[in-house]
SEDO-238705 format. One record per atom (N, C-alpha, C, O): x, y, z; residue number from 1; residue in one letter. Coordinates in steps of 0.05 Angstrom, whole numbers, plus 32768, in hexadecimal, padded with zeros to 4 digits. Example, Ala and Ser with C-alpha at 12.3 -4.5 7.8 and 13.67 -1.06 7.14 Angstrom:
     X     Y     Z  seq  type
  8108  7F8E  809C    1     a
  80F6  7FA6  809C    1     a
  8108  7FBE  809C    1     a
  811D  7FBE  80A9    1     a
  8101  7FD3  808E    2     s
  8111  7FEB  808F    2     s
  8102  8001  809D    2     s
  810C  8017  80A1    2     s
This chain:
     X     Y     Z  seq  type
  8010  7FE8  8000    1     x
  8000  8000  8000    1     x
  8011  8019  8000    1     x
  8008  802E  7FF7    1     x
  802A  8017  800A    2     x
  8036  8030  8015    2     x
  8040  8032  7FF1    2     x
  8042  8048  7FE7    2     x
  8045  801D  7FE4    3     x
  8055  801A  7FC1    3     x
  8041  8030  7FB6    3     x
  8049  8044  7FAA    3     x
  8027  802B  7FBC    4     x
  8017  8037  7FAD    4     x
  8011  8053  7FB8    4     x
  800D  8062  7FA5    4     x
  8010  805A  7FC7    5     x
  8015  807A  7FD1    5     x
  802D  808A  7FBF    5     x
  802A  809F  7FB2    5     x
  804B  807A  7FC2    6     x
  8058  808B  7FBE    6     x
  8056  808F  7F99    6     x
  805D  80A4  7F8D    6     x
  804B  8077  7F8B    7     x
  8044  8076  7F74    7     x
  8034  8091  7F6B    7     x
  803D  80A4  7F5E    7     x
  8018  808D  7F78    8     x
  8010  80A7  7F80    8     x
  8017  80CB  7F84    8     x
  800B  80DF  7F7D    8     x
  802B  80C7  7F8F    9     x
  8033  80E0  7F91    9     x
  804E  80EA  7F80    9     x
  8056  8100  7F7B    9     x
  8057  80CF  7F77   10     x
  806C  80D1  7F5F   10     x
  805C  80DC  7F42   10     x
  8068  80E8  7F30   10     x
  8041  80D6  7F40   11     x
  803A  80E6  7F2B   11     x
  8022  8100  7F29   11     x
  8016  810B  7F16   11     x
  8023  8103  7F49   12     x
  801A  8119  7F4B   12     x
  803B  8131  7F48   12     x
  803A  8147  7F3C   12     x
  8051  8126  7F54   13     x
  8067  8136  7F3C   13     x
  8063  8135  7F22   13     x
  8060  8149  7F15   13     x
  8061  811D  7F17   14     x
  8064  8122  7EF4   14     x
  804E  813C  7EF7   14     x
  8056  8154  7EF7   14     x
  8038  8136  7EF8   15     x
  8020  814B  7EF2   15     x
  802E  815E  7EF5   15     x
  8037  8167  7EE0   15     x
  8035  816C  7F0C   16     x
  8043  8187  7F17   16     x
  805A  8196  7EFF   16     x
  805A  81AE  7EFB   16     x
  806F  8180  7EEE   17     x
  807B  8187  7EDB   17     x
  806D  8189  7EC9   17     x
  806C  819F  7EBF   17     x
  805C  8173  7EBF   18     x
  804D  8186  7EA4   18     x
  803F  8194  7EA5   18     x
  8036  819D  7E90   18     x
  8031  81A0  7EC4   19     x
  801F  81BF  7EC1   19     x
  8032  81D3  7EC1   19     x
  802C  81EA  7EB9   19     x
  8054  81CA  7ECB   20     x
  8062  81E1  7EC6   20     x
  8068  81E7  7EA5   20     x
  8069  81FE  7E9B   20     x
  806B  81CC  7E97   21     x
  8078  81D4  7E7F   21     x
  8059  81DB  7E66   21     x
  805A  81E1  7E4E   21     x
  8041  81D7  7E78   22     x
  802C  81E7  7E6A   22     x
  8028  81FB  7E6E   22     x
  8017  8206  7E60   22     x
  8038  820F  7E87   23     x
  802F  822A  7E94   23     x
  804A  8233  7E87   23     x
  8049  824C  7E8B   23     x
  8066  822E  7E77   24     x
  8077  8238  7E72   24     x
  806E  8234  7E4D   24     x
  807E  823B  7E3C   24     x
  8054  8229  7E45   25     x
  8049  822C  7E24   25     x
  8061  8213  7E21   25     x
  8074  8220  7E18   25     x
  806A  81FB  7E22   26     x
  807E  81EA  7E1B   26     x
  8070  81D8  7E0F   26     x
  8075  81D2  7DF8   26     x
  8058  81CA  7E21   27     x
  803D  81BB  7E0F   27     x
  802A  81C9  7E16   27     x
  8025  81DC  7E25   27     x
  801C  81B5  7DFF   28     x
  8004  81C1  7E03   28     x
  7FEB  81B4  7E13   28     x
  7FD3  81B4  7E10   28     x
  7FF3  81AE  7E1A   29     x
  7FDF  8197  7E35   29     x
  7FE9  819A  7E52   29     x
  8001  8199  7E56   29     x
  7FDB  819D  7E62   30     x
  7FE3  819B  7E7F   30     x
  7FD6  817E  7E86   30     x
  7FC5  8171  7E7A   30     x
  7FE4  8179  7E9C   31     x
  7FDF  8162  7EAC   31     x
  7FC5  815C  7EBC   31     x
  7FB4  816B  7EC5   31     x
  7FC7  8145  7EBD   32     x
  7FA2  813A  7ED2   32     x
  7FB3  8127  7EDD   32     x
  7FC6  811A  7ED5   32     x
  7FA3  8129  7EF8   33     x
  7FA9  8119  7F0F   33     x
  7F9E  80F6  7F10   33     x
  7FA1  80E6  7F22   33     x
  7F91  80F1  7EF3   34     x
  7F83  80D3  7EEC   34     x
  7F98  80C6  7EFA   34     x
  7F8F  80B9  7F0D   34     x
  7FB8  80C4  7EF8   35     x
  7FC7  80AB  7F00   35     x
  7FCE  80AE  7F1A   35     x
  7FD7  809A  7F25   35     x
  7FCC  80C6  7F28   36     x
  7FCA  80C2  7F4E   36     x
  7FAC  80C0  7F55   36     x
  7FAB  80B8  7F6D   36     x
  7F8F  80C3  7F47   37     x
  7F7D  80C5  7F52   37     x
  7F73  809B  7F5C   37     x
  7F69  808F  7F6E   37     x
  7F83  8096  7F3B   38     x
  7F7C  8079  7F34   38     x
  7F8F  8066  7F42   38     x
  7F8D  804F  7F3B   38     x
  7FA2  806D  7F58   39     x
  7FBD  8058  7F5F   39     x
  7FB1  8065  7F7A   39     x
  7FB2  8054  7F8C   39     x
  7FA3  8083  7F85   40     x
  7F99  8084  7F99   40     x
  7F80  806E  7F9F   40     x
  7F7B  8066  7FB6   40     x
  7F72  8067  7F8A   41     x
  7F52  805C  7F90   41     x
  7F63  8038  7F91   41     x
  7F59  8024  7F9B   41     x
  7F70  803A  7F8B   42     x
  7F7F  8014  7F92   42     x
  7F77  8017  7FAA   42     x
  7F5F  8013  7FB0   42     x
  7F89  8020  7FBC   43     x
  7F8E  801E  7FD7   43     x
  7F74  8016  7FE7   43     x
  7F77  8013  7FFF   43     x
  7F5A  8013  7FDD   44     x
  7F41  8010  7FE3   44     x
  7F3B  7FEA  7FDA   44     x
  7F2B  7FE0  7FEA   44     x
  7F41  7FDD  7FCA   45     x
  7F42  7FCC  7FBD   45     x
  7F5E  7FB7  7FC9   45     x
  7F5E  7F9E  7FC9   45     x
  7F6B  7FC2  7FCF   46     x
  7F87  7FB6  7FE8   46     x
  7F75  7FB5  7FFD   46     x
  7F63  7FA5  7FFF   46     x
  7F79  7FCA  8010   47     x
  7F68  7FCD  8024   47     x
  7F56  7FB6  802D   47     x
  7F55  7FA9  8042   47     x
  7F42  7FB3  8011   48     x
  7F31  7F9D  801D   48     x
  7F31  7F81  8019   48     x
  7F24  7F71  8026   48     x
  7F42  7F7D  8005   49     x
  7F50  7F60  7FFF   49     x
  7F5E  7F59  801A   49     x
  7F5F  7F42  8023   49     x
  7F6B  7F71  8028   50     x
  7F84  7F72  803C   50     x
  7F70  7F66  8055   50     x
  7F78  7F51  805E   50     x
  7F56  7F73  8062   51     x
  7F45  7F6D  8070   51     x
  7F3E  7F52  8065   51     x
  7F42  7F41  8077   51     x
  7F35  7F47  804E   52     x
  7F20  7F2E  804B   52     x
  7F34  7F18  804A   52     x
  7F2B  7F03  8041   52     x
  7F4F  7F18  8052   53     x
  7F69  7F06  804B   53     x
  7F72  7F01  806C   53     x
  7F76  7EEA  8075   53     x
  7F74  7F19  807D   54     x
  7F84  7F18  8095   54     x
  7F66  7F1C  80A8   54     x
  7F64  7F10  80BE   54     x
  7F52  7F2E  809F   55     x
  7F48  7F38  80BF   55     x
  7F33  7F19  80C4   55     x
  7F31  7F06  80D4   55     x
  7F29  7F1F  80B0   56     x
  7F0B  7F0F  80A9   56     x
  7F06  7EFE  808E   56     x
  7EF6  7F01  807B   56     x
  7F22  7EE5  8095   57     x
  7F1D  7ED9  807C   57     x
  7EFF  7EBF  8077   57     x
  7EF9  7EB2  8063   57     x
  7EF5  7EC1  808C   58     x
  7ED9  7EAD  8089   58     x
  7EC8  7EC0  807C   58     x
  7EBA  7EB6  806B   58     x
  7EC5  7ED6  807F   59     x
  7EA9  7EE9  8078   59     x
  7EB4  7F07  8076   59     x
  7EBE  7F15  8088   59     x
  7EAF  7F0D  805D   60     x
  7EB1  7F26  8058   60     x
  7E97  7F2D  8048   60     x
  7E8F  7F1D  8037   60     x
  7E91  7F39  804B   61     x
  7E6D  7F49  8038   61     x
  7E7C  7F50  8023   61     x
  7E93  7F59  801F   61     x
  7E64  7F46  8015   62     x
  7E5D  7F48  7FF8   62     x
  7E5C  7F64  7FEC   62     x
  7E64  7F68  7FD5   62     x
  7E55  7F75  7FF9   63     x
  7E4A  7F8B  7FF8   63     x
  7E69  7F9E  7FF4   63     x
  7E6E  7FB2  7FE6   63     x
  7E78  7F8F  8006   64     x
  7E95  7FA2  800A   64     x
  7EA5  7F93  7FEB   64     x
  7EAA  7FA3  7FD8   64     x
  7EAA  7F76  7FE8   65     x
  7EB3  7F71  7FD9   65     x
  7EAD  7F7E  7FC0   65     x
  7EC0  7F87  7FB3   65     x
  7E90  7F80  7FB4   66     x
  7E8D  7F8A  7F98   66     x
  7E8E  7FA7  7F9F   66     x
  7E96  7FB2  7F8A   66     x
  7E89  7FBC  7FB4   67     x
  7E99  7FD3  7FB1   67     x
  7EBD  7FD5  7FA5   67     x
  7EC8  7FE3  7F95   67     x
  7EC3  7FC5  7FB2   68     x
  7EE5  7FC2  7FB1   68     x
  7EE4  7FBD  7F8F   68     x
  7EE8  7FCF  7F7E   68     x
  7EDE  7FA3  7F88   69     x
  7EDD  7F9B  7F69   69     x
  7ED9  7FB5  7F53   69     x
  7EE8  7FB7  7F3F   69     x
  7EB9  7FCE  7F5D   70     x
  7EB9  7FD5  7F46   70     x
  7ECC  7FF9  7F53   70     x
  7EC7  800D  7F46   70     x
  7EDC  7FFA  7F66   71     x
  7EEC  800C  7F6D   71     x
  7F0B  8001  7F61   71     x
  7F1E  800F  7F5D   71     x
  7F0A  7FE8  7F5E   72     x
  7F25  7FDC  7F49   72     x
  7F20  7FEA  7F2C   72     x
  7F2F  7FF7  7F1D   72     x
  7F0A  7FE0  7F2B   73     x
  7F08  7FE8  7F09   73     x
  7F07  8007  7F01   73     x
  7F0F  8012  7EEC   73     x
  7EF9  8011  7F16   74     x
  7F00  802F  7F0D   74     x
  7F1C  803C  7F12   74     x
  7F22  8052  7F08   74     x
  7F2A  802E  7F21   75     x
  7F45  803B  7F30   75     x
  7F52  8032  7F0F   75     x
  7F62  8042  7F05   75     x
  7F4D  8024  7F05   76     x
  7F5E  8014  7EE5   76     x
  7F4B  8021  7EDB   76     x
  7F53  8035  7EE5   76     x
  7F3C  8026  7ED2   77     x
  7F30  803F  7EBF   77     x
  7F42  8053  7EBE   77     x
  7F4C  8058  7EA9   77     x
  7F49  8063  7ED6   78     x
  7F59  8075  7EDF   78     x
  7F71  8077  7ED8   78     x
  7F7B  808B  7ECD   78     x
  7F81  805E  7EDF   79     x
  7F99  8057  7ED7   79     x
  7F9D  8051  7EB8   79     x
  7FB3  804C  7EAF   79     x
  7F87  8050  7EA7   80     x
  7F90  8043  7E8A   80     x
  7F8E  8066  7E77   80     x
  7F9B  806A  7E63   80     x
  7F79  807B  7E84   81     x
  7F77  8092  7E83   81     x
  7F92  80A2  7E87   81     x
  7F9A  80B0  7E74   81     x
  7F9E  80A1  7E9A   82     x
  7FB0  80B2  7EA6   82     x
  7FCC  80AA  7E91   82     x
  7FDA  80BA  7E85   82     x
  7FCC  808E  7E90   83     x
  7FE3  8090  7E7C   83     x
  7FDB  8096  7E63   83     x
  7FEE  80A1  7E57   83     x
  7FC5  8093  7E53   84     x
  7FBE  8097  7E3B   84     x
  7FC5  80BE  7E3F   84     x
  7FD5  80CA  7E32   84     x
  7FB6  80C9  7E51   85     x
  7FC3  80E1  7E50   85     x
  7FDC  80F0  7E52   85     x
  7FE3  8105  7E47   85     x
  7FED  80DE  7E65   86     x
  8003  80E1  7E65   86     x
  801B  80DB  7E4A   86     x
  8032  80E5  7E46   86     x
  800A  80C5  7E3B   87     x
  8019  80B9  7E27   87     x
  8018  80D6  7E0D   87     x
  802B  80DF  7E00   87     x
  7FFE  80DE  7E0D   88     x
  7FF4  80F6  7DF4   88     x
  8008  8107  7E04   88     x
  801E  8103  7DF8   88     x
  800C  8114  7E13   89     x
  801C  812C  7E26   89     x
  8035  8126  7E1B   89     x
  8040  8138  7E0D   89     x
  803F  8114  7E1E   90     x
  805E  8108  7E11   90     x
  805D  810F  7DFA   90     x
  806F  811F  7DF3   90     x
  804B  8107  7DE7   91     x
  8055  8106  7DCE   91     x
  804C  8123  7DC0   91     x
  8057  812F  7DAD   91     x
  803A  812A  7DCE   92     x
  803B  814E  7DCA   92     x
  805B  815B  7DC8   92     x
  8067  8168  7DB7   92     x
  8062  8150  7DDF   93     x
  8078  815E  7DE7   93     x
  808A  815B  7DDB   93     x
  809C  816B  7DDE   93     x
  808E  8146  7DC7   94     x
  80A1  812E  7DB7   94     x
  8098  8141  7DA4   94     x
  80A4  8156  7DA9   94     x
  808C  8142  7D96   95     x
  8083  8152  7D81   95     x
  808A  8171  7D77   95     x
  8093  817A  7D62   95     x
  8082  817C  7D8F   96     x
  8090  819C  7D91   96     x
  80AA  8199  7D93   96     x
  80B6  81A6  7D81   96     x
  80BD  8188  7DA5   97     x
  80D2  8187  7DA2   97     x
  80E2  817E  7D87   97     x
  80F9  8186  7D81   97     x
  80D4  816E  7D7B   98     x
  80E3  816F  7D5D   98     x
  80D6  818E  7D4F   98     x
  80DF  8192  7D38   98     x
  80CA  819C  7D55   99     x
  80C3  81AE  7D3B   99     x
  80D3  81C3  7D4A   99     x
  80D9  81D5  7D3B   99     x
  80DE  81C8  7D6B  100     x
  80EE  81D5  7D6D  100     x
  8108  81CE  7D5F  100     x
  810E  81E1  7D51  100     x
  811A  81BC  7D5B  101     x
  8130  81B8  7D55  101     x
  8131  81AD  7D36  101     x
  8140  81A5  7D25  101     x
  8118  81B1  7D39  102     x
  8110  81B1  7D13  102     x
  811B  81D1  7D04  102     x
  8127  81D6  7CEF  102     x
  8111  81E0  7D1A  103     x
  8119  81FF  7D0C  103     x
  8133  820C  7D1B  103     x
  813D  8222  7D13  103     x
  813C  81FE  7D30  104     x
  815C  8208  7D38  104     x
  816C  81EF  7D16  104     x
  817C  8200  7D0D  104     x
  816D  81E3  7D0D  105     x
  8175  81D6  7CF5  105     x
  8175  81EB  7CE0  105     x
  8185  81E8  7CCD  105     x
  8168  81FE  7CE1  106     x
  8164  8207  7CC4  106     x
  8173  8228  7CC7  106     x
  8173  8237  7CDA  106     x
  817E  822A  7CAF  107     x
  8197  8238  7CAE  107     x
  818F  8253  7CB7  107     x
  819D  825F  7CC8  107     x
  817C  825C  7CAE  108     x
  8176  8280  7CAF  108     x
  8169  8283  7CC5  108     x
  815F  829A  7CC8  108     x
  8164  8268  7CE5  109     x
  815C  827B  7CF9  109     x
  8177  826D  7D10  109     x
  8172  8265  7D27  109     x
  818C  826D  7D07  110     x
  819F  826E  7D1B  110     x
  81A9  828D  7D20  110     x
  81AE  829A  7D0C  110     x
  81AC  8298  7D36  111     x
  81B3  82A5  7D43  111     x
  81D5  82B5  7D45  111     x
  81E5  82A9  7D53  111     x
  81DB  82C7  7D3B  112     x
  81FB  82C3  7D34  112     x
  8202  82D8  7D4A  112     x
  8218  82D6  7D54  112     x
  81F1  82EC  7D52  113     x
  81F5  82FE  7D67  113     x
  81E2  82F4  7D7F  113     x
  81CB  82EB  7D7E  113     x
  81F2  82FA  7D95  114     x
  81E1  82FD  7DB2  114     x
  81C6  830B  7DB6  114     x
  81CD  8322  7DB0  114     x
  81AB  830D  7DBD  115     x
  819C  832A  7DBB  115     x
  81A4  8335  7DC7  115     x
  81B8  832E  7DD3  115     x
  8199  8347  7DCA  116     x
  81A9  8365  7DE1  116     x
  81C9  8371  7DD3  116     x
  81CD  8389  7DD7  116     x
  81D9  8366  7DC9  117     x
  81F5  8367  7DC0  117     x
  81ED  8381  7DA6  117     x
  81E0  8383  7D90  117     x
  81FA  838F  7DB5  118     x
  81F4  83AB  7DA3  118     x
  8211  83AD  7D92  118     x
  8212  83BF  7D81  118     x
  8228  839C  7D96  119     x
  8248  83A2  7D8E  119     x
  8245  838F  7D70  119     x
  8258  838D  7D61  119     x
């Protein structure tokens, strides 16, 4: 459980870098929290596997189990979301980055003076 927290908060950083490099115009997409919201909603689905294994393995309700089941499936909704967005974010970025060094390549916008350099 503790794997999955820090998982969690490892891409609530990623998020944090790409709202920076969307607030500096670098892509054009900012980040969503889909892959900490979805590695957060596990920990609900552990939890009660963790209870129906160690506390109360004769009887656990039905009622808790298929909560847990369809809180799995949305936590992986979440998680198949978060990378699909994260995957488009990448290749945005993959993209601009070749059409930047697409036009540092081309002869007439290299730079031969400093700006500001008045000499």
């Amino acid at each position: 459980m503790l794997f999955r927290s820090l998982i969690a908060t490892a891409f609530v950083g990623v998020k944090k870098i790409i709202d920076t490099l969307y607030s500096l115009k670098i892509t054009g997409r900012g980040g969503k929290f889909y892959l900490s919201f979805g590695n957060l909603l596990l920990l609900f689905p552990y939890i009660v596997g963790w209870y129906a294994d160690y506390i109360s393995p004769r009887y656990t309700e039905s009622w808790l189990q298929q909560s847990s089941f369809f809180i799995f499936l949305l936590s992986t909704f979440f998680i198949i979301l978060g990378y699909l967005d994260l995957g488009f974010t990448l290749k945005s970025l993959r993209d601009e980055d070749k059409d930047i060094l697409s036009n540092l390549d081309s002869e007439e916008d290299v730079l031969t003076e400093l700006p500001g350099d008045d000499n």
